[in-house]
C-alpha positions in Angstrom: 154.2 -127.3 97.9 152.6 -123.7 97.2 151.8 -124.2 93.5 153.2 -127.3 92.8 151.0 -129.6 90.9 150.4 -133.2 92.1 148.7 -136.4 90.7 147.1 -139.1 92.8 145.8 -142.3 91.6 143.4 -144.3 94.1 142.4 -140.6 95.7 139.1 -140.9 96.5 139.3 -143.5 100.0 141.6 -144.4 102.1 145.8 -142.9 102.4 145.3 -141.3 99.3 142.5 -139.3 100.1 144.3 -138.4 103.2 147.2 -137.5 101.2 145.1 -135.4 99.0 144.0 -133.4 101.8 147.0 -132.7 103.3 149.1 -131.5 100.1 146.6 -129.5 99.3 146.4 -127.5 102.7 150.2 -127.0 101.6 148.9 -125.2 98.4 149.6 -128.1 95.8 147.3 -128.4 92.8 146.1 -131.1 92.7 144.9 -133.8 90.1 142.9 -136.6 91.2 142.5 -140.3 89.6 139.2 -142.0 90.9 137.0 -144.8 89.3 133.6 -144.1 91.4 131.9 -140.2 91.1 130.0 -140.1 93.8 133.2 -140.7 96.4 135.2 -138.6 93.4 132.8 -135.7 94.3 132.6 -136.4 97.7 136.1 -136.0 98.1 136.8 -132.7 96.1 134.1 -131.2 98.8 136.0 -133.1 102.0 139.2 -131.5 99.8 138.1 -128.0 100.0 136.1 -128.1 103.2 139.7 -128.9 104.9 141.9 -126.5 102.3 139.4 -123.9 101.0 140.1 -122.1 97.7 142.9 -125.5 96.5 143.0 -126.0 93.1 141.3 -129.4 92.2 140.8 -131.3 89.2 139.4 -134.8 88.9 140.0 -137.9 86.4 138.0 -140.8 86.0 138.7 -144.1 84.8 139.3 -147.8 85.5 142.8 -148.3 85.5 142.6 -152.0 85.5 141.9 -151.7 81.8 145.5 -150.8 79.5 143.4 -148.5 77.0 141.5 -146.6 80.3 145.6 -146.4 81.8 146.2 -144.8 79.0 143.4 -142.9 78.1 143.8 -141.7 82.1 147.5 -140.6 81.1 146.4 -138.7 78.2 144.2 -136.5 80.0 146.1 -135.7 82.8 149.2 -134.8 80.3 146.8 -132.5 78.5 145.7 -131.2 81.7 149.2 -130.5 83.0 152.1 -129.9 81.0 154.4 -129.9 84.4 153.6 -132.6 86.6 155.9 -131.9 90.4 154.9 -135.0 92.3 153.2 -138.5 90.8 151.3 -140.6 93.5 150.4 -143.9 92.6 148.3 -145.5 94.9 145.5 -147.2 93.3 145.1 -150.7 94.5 143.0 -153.7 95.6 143.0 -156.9 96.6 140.6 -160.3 95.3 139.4 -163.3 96.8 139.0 -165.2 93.4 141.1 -164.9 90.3 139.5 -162.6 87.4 141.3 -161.4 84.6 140.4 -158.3 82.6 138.8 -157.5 79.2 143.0 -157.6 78.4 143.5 -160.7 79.6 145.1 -159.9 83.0 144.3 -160.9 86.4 143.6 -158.1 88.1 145.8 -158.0 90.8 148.8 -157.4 88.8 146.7 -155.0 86.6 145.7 -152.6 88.8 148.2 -153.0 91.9 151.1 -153.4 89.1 150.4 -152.5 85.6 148.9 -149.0 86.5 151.9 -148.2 87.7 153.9 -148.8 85.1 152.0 -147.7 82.5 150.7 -144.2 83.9 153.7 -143.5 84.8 156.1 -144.0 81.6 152.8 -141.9 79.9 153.8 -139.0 82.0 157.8 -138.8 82.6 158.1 -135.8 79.6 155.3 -134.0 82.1 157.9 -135.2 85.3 160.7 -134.2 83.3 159.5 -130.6 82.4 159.4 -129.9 86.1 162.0 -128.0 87.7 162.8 -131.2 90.2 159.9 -134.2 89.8 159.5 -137.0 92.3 157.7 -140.3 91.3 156.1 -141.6 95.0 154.1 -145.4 94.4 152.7 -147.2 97.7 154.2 -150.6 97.9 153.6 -152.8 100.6 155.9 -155.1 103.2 153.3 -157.9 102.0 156.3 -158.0 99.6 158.3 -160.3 102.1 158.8 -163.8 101.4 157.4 -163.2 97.9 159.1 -163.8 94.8 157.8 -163.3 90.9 157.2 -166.5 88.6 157.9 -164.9 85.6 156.5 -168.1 83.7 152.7 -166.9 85.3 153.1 -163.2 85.7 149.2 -163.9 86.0 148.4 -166.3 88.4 146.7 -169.2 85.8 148.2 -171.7 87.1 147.2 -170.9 91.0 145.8 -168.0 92.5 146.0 -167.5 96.6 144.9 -163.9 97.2 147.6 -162.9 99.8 150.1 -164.1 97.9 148.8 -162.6 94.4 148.9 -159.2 96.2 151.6 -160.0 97.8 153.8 -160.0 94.5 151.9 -157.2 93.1 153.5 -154.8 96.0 157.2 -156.5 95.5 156.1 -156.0 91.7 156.0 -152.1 93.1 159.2 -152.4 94.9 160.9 -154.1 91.8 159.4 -151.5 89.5 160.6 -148.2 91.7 164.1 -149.6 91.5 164.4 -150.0 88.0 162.6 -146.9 87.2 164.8 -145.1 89.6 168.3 -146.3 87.7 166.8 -145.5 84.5 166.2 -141.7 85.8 169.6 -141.7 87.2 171.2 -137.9 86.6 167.5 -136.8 85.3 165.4 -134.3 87.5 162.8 -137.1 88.6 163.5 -139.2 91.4 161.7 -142.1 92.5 160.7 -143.6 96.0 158.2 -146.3 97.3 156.7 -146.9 100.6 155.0 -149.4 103.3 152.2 -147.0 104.6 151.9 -149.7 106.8 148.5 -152.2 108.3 145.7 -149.1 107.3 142.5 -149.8 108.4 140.4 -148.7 105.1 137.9 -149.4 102.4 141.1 -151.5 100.5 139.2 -154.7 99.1 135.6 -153.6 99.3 134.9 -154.8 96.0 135.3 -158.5 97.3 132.8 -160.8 98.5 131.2 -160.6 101.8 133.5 -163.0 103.7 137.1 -161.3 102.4 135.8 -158.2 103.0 134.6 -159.5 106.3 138.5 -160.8 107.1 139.7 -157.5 105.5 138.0 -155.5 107.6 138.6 -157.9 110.9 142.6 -157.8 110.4 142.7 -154.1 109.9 140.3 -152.8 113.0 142.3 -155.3 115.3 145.6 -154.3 114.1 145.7 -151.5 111.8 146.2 -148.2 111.9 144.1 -144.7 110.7 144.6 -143.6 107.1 145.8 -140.4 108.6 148.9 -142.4 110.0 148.7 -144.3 106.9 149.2 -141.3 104.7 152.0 -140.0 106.1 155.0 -141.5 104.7 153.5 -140.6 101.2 153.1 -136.8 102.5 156.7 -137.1 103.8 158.2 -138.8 100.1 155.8 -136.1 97.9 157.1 -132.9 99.9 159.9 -132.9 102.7 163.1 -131.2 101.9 165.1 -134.2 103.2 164.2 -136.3 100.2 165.5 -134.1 97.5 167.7 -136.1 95.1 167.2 -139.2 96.7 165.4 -142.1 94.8 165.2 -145.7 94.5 164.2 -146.4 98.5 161.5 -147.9 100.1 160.7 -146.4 103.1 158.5 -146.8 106.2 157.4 -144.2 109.0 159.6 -141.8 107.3 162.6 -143.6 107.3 164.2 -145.6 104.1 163.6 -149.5 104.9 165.5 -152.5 103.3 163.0 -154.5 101.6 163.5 -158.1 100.9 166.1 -160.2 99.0 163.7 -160.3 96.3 163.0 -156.9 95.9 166.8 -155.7 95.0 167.3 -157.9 92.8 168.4 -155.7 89.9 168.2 -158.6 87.2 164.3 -159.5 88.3 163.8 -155.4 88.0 165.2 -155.2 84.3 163.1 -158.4 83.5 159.8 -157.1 85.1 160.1 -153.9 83.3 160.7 -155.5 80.1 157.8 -157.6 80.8 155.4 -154.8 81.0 156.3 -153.4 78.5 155.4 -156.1 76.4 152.0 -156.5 77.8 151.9 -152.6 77.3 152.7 -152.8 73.9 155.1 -150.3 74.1 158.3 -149.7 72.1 161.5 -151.5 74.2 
């Protein structure tokens, strides 16, 4: 990865963090997406304690908000002209429906949206790269999920599992039909099940979820260095080259669920988003 330059949303905590770390001890520049400064800062210092002399840059913004997406987008396409590797990671999880000042619940906003819109910003970055890889954390929270088209945002009812839950089959759905539209391009696609991480994921609930957060994922969860791996393994091993569209877990592809091949609820998601984008179909 000597040189290579890499983008992370959702870097300052958790896998990403981790993942930051390690691609940067492999010589990747890196460019950082955080919405808090003090863990922003206090991860480009844990950065170059651990890979001293790496080549950090740092964005802020709240990419639960469309205009801060793509205000984010903007910079980091200004700040790079050749993007290598894009990481999205940024996520969370509620215990009570919100929406945001667009109008979206914020599940689907950050976990979902995010995604999709950060993403599409920076393909003609992706696509000036010699060979590009697109790598978005998904989740096997996906199974037994389906979308309701008919209330993409949860209005009618909102459970919080199951809210997240479609937000990562959302991901799954999202890296498939991204991955046939880039089909013969230089960009591949991949997402990933970085498995039960004990982290700082949900923090910005009440007490009690992050109490139950915090309970399932000490009992049976595993370190964000495990956690980080598979996104390591789908940003820089040699056995991924040309390969896109998977979902993959522990370093091996995975069949997600029934749901989340289903090529016809891809194309529609996609052409969802891009209405509540507002970008050109």
């Amino acid at each position: 990865m000597q040189g290579r330059t890499i983008v992370i949303t959702g870097a300052t905590s958790g896998i990403g963090q981790v993942a930051a770390e390690r691609l940067a001890q492999q010589g990747a520049k890196l460019i950082l997406v955080g919405r808090d400064r003090a863990r922003g800062e206090a991860t480009l210092a844990r950065i170059r304690a651990a890979a001293p002399g790496a080549d950090l840059r740092i964005v802020y913004g709240d990419l639960q908000r469309l205009s801060e997406m793509k205000r984010v987008a903007a910079e980091i396409a200004a700040l790079a002209p050749r993007i290598d590797v894009l990481i999205n990671n940024a996520g969370s999880m509620y215990g009570a429906r919100e929406v945001t000042p667009d109008g979206l619940e914020r599940t689907f906003a950050t976990n979902h949206m995010a995604y999709f819109v950060v993403t599409n910003a920076l393909l003609p970055n992706l696509k000036a790269a010699g060979n590009a890889r697109i790598v978005s954390t998904a989740s096997d929270a996906h199974l037994r999920q389906s979308l309701d088209f008919d209330d993409l945002q949860s209005a009618r009812s909102y459970s919080s599992m199951r809210v997240y839950g479609r937000s990562k089959l959302a991901n799954i759905l999202f890296t498939r039909e991204l991955a046939r539209r880039l089909a013969g391009s230089n960009v591949t696609a991949n997402c990933l099940h970085p498995g039960l991480v004990a982290t700082r994921f949900g923090s910005s609930n009440g007490p009690l979820m992050r109490a139950a957060i915090k309970l399932v994922t000490t009992l049976g969860g595993i370190s964000p260095e495990d956690g980080a791996k598979t996104i390591v393994y789908l940003a820089s091993s040699p056995e991924i080259e040309g390969k896109s569209g998977g979902y993959y877990y522990k370093n091996r592809i995975k069949a997600p669920s029934r749901q989340a091949q289903d090529d016809a609820s891809a194309a529609r998601l996609w052409a969802e988003s891009e209405k509540i984008a507002g970008m050109a179909a």
